[in-house]
C-alpha positions in Angstrom: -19.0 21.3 10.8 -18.5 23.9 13.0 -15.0 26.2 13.1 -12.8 26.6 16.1 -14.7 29.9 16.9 -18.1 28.1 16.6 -19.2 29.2 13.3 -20.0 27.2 10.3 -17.3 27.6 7.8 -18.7 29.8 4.8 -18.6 26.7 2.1 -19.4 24.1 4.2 -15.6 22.2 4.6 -14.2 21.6 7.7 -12.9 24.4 9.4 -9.0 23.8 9.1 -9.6 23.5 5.0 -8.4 26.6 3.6 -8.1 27.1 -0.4 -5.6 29.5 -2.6 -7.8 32.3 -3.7 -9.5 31.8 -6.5 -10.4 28.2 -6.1 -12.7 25.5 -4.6 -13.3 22.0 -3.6 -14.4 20.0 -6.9 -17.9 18.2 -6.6 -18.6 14.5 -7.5 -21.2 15.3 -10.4 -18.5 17.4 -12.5 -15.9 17.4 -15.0 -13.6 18.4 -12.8 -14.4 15.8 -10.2 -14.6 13.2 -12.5 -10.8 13.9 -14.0 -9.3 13.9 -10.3 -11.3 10.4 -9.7 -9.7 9.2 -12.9 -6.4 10.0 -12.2 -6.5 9.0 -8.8 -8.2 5.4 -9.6 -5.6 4.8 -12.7 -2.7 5.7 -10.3 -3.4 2.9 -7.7 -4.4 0.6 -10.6 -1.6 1.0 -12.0 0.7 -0.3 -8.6 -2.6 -2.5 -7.9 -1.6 -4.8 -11.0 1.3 -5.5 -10.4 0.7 -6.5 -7.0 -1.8 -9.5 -8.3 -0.1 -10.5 -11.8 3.6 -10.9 -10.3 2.5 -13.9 -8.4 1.0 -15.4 -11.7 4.1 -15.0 -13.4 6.7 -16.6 -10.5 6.9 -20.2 -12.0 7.7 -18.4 -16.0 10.2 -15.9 -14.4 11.8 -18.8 -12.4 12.1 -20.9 -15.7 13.3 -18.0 -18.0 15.7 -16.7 -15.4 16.8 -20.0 -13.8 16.0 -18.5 -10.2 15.4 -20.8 -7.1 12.8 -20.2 -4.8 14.9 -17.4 -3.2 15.2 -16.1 -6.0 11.2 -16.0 -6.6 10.8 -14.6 -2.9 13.1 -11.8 -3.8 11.5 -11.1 -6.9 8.4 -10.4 -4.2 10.0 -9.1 -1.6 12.2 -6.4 -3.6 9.2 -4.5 -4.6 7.4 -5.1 -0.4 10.9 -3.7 1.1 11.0 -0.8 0.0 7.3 0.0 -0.4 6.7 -0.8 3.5 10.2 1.1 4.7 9.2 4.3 2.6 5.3 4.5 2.6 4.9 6.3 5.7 7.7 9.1 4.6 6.1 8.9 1.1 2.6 10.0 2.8 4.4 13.2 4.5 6.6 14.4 1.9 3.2 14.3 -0.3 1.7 16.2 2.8 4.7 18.6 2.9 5.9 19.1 -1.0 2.1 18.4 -2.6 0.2 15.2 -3.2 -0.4 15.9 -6.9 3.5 16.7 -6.8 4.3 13.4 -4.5 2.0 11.6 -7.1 3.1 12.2 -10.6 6.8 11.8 -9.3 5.6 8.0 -8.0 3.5 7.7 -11.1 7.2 8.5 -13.3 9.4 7.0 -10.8 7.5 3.4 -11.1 6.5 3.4 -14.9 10.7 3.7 -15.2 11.0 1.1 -13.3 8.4 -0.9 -14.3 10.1 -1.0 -18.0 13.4 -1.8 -16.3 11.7 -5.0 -15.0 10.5 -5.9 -18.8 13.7 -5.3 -19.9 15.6 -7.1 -17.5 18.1 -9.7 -18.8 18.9 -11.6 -15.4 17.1 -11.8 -12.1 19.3 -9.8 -10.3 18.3 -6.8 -12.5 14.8 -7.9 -12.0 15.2 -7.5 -8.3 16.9 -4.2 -8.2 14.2 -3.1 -10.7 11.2 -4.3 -8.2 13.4 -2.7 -5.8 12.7 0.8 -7.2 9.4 -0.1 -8.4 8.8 0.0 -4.3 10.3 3.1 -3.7 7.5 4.6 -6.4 4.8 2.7 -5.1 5.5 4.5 -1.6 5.4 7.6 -3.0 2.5 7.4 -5.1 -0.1 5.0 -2.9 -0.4 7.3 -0.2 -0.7 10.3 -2.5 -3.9 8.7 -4.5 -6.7 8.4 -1.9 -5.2 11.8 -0.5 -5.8 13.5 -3.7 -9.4 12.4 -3.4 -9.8 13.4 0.4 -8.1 16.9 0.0 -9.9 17.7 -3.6 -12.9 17.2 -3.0 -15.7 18.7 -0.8 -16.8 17.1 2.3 -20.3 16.5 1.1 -18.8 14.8 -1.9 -15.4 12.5 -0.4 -17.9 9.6 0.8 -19.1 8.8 -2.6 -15.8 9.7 -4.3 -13.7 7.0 -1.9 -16.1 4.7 -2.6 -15.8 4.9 -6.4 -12.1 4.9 -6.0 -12.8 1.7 -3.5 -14.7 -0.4 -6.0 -13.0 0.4 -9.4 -9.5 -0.2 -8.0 -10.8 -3.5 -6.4 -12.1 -4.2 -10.1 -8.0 -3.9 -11.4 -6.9 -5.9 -8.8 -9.9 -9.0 -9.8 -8.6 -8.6 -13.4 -5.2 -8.5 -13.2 -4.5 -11.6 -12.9 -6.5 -12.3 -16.0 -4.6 -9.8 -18.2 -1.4 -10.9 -16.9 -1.8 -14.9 -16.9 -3.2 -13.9 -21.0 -0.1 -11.8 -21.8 1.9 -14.2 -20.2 0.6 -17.1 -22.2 0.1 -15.0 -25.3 3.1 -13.0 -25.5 5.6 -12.7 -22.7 6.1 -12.3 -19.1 7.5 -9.1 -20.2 4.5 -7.1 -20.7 2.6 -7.2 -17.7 5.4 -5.0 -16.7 5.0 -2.9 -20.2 1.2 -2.6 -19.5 1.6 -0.1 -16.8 3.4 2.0 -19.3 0.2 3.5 -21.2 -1.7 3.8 -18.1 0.9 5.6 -16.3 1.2 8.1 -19.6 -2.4 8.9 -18.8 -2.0 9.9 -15.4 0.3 12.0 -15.7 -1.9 14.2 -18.6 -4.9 14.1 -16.4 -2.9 15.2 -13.3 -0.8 18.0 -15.1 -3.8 19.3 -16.9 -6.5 18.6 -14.6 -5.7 18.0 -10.4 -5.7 20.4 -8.1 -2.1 20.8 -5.8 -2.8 19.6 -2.2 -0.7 20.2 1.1 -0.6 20.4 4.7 1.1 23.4 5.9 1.3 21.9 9.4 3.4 19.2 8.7 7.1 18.5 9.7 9.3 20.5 7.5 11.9 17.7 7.7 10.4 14.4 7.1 11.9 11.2 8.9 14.4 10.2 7.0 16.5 9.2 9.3 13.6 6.9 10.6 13.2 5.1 6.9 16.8 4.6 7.0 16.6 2.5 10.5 13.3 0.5 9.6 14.5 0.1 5.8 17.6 -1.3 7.2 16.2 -3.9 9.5 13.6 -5.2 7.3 16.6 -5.9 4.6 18.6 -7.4 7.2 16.1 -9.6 8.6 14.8 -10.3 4.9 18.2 -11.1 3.5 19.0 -13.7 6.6 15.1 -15.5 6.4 15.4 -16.0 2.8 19.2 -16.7 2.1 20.1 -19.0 4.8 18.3 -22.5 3.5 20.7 -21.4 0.4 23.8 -20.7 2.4 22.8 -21.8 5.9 22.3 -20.2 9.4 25.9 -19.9 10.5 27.5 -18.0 7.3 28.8 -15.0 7.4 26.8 -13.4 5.4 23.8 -14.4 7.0 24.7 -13.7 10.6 25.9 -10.2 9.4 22.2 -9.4 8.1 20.8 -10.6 11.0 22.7 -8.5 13.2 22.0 -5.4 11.2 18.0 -6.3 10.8 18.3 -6.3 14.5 20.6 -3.4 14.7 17.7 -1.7 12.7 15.1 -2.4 14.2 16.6 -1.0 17.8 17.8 2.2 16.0 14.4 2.6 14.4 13.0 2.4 18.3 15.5 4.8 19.5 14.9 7.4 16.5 11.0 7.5 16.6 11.3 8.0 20.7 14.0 10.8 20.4 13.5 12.2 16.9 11.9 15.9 16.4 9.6 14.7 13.6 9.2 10.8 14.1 6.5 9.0 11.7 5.4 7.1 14.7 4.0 9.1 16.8 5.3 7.9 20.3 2.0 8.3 22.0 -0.1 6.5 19.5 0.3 2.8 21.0 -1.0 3.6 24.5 -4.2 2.9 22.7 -4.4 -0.9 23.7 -7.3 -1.1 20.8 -4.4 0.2 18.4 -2.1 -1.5 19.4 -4.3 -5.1 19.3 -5.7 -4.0 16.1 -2.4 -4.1 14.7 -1.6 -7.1 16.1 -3.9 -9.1 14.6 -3.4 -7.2 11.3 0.2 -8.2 11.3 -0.9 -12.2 11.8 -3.6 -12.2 10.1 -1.7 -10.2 6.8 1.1 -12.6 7.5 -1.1 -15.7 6.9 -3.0 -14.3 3.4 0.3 -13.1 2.0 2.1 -16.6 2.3 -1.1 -18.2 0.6 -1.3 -16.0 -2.2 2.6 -16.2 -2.5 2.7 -20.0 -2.8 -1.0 -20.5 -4.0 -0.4 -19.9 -7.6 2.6 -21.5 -7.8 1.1 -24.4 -6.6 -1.5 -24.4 -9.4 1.1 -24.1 -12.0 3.3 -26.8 -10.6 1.1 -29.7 -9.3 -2.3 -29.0 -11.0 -0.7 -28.0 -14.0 -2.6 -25.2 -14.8 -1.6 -22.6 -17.5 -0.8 -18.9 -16.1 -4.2 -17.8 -17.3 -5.8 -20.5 -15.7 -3.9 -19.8 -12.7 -5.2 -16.2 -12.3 -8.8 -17.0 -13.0 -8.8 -20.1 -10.1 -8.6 -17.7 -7.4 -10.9 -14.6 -8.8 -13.5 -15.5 -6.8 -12.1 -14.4 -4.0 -12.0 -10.8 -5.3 -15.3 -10.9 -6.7 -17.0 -12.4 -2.9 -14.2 -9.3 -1.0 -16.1 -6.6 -3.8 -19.9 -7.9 -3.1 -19.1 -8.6 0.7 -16.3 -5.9 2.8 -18.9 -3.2 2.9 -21.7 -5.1 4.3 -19.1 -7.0 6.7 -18.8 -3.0 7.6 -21.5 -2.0 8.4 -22.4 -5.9 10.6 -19.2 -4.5 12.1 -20.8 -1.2 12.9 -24.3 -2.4 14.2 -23.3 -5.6 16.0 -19.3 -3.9 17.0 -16.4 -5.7 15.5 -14.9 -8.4 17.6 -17.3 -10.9 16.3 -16.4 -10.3 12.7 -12.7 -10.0 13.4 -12.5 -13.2 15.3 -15.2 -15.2 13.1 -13.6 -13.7 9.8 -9.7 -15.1 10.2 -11.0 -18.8 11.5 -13.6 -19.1 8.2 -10.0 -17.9 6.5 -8.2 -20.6 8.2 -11.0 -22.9 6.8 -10.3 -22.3 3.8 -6.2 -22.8 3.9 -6.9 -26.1 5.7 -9.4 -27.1 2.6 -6.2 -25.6 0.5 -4.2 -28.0 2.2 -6.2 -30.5 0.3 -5.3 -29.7 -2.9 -3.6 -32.4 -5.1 -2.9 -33.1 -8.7 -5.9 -34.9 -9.5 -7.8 -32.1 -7.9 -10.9 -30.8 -10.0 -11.5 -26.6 -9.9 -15.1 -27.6 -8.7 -14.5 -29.8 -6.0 -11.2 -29.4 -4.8 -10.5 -25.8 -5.4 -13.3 -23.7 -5.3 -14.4 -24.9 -2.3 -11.8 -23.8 -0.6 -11.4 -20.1 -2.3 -14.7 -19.6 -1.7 -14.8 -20.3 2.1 -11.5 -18.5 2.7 -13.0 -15.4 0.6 -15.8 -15.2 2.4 -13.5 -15.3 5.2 -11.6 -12.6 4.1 -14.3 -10.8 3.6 -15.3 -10.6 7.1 -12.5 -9.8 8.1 -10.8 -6.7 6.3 -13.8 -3.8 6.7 -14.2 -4.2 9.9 -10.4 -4.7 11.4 -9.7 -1.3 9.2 -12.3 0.5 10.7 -11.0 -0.4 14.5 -7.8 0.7 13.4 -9.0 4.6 12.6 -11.9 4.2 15.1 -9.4 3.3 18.1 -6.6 5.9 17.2 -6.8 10.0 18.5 -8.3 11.9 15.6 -5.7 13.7 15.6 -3.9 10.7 14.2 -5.9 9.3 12.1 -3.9 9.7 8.7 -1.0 8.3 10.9 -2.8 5.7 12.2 -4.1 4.4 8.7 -0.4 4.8 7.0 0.9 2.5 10.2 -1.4 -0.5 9.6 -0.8 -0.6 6.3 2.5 -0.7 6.8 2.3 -3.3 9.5 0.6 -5.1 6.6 2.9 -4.9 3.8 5.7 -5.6 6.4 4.0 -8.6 7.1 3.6 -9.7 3.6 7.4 -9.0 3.3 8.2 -11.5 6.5 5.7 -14.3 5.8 7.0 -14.3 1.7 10.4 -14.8 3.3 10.1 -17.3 6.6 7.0 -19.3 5.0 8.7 -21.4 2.3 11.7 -22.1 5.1 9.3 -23.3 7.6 7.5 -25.5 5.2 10.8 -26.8 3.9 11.1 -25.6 0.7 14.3 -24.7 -0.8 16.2 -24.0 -4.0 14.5 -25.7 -7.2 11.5 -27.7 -5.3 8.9 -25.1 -6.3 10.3 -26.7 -9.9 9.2 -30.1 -8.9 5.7 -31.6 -8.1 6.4 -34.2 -5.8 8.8 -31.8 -3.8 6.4 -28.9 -3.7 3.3 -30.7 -2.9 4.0 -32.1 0.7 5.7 -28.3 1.6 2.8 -26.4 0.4 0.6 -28.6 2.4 2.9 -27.8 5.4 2.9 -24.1 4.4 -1.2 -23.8 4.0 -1.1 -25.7 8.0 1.3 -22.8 9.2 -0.8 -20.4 7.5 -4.0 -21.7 8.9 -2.7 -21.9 12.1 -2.1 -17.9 12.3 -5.0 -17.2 10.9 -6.2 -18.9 13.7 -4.3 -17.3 16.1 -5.5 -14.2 14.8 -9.2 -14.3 15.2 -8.5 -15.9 18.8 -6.5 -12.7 19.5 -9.2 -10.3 18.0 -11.8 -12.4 20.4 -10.4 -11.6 23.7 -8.6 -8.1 23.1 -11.0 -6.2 20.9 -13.8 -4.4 22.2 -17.6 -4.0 20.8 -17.6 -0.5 21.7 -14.1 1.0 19.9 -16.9 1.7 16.9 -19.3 4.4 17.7 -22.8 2.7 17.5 -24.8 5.5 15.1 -21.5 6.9 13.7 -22.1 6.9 8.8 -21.6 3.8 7.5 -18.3 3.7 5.1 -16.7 2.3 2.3 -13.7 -0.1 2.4 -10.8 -0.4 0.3 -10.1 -4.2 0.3 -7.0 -5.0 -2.0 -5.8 -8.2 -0.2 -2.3 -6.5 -0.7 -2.6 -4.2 1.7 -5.3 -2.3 3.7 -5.6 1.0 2.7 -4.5 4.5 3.1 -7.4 7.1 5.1 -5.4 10.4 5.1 -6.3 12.9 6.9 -8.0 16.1 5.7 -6.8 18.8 8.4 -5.1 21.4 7.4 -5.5 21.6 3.8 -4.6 24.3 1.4 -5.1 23.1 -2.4 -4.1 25.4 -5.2 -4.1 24.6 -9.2 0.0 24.6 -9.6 
């Protein structure tokens, strides 16, 4: 690539990379490379399982710790507060203070946590335990794909991503597995304990191996004030969703939450427009391919999240199936997003993405109307798979190429930004739909406890959740264009955790030292 002053840079890195003396980029086919890929992979496996086994465990924790269904969306919703109100600042202080830095202090900071939930005698020490377990996983998710794409050299970060894409989509098939075995085995306890060795791993191979990353360029003084507005708002507005079935719509309590989610919110607005650092760039939405993108992220997100919330539940509780059983039913919906999102990629890149992105979220909405289906004399092979099959392929379809709009329709300038903002707009998503679903379906306190209540709202909630999945792939028809993807421009790997789509920092302005 050529420098600012037209001359290619002496080691091949883009022009703005600049290393301590003394050291270089690590290549893929080397020790070194090898030990940053490790760390980096067991870091975001280690926040990657417990995003898929705490969904296997709701109906035990609800049991052991007498929790309603509020009490089961908080246990969610804790851990998705905090991680979409802090990622974005988690992403710059790793850029300001040192993503191997950033890293091992999210690695630390959720392994405490993480014991806190095993140990945790009530639910309401559950929830403020998956309440820090969020602020580590915004600290250390953004910091693990930008180890990769500040460590290694540009010949090598392709291949590298890609290895981090596929082996952390391989923890996130089998964490349900290991969690609904430990769950049935032992205790609900340990698939909280089990990030405890892998964390102690990470933090060796980081210490003793990982090169210190930063970006001299950024803000000195990252946006606090912003997380404190948007953090804010999304509690409010959480707290009044999920808490007035329980204590209804004109309490106190809920009216003051709702006024300060919206209070939030408006102070958020009013920060990122007037701030001296925002973490919104204020110019970044007058790209209308942006800010549609992000649209149909945000429904589309919304609509997955309240299926896999209630899904498993639902298998538990009707079906009757045992917690392992529970996280092997919908594995194949990994397995088709691991064999299918880069070839939906690169269809995206040769035929242009609206097709995909509209065709993708109805095949989704499919399979939640087939889900809508399911009842307790449902077999796996006729009744179930069916539908996880058709709504993974669905998914599928949909994730590569709706990720690759979003960086392809942002300034390059912006493109770490622009990454961090939709999967934020993601988890936020998650966070609304785990809370609003169950009340627009009509399901309250104890029902997720019984069948014959939980049935008829599930069906209700898989119909809502078809219906904006629908809405979604309308939206990407008539407001995304074929030509926001360059027609010749690499094919590329893409992370597809159903979580969350992930993090592309950017690689300006590097200076990595060992530290």
């Amino acid at each position: 690539m050529p420098s600012p002053h037209g001359a290619p840079s002496p080691d091949g890195a883009p022009p703005r990379d600049r290393l301590a003396e003394g050291h270089s980029f690590v290549r893929y086919n080397t020790a070194s490379g090898r030990w940053v890929l490790l760390a980096s992979i067991l870091g975001s496996a280690v926040a990657a399982l417990d995003a898929t086994v705490v969904n296997v465990a709701l109906p035990v924790l609800g049991e052991e710790l007498n929790a309603g269904l509020s009490g089961l969306q908080w246990t969610l919703n804790g851990y998705l507060l905090t991680l979409s109100a802090l990622i974005l600042t988690g992403g710059a202080l790793g850029d300001r203070y040192g993503r191997r830095r950033i890293f091992i202090v999210g690695v630390v900071w959720f392994t405490v946590a993480s014991l806190l939930c095993g140990l945790a005698v009530n639910l309401e020490m559950l929830i403020a335990a998956r309440i820090l377990q969020g602020v580590g996983g915004a600290l250390l998710a953004p910091a693990s794909l930008a180890i990769i794409q500040a460590s290694f050299h540009p010949e090598d970060r392709a291949r590298a991503v890609g290895a981090w894409s596929g082996l952390s989509g391989v923890s996130a098939a089998i964490g349900p597995l290991f969690g609904g075995y430990m769950i049935d085995a032992l205790s609900w306890r340990f698939i909280f304990w089990l990030n405890l060795p892998l964390a102690a791993i990470v933090i060796i191979v980081c210490v003793r191996h990982v090169p210190e990353t930063h970006d001299p360029t950024s803000a000195r003084h990252p946006d606090i004030m912003g997380a404190v507005a948007i953090g804010a708002g999304l509690a409010g507005l959480t707290f009044a969703l999920i808490e007035a079935p329980e204590r209804g719509a004109g309490s106190p309590q809920v009216l003051l939450a709702a006024v300060v989610g919206v209070a939030g919110f408006i102070a958020f607005t009013l920060v990122e427009r007037r701030g001296s650092h925002p973490m919104i760039p204020p110019d970044i939405f007058s790209s209308h391919q942006f800010t549609s993108a992000n649209l149909v992220t945000f429904i589309v997100y919304a609509s997955l999240s309240g299926v896999f919330f209630l899904l498993t539940v639902h298998f538990q509780q009707v079906l009757g199936y045992s917690p392992l059983q529970a996280g092997m039913a919908d594995v194949p919906i990994t397995l088709l997003m691991l064999a299918l999102s880069a070839r939906a990629g690169d269809l995206a890149q040769r035929i242009g993405p609206r097709g995909p992105m509209a065709a993708g979220p109805v095949g989704m909405a499919a399979g939640m109307l087939l889900m809508s289906t399911i009842s307790a004399d449902s077999s796996y092979l006729t009744g179930v798979l069916p539908s996880v099959i058709i709504f993974g392929l669905g998914l599928s379809l949909t994730v590569a190429p709706l990720t690759a709009t979003v960086l392809a329709s942002a300034d390059d300038r912006h493109a770490g930004v622009a990454s961090g903002i939709n999967n934020a707009v993601a988890r936020v998503a998650g966070l609304l739909a785990v809370a609003a679903l169950p009340v627009a379906a009509g399901l309250t306190g104890s029902d997720y406890q019984n069948p014959t209540a939980f049935a008829p709202g599930f069906r209700t909630a898989m119909l809502i959740s078809a219906s904006l999945a629908f809405a979604g792939g309308v939206l990407a028809w008539f407001t995304i264009r074929n030509d926001v993807l360059p027609a010749e421009a690499p094919a590329r790997r893409h992370h597809c955790a159903v979580d969350g789509t992930p993090l592309q920092p950017h690689t300006r302005h590097l200076t990595a030292s060992r530290a």
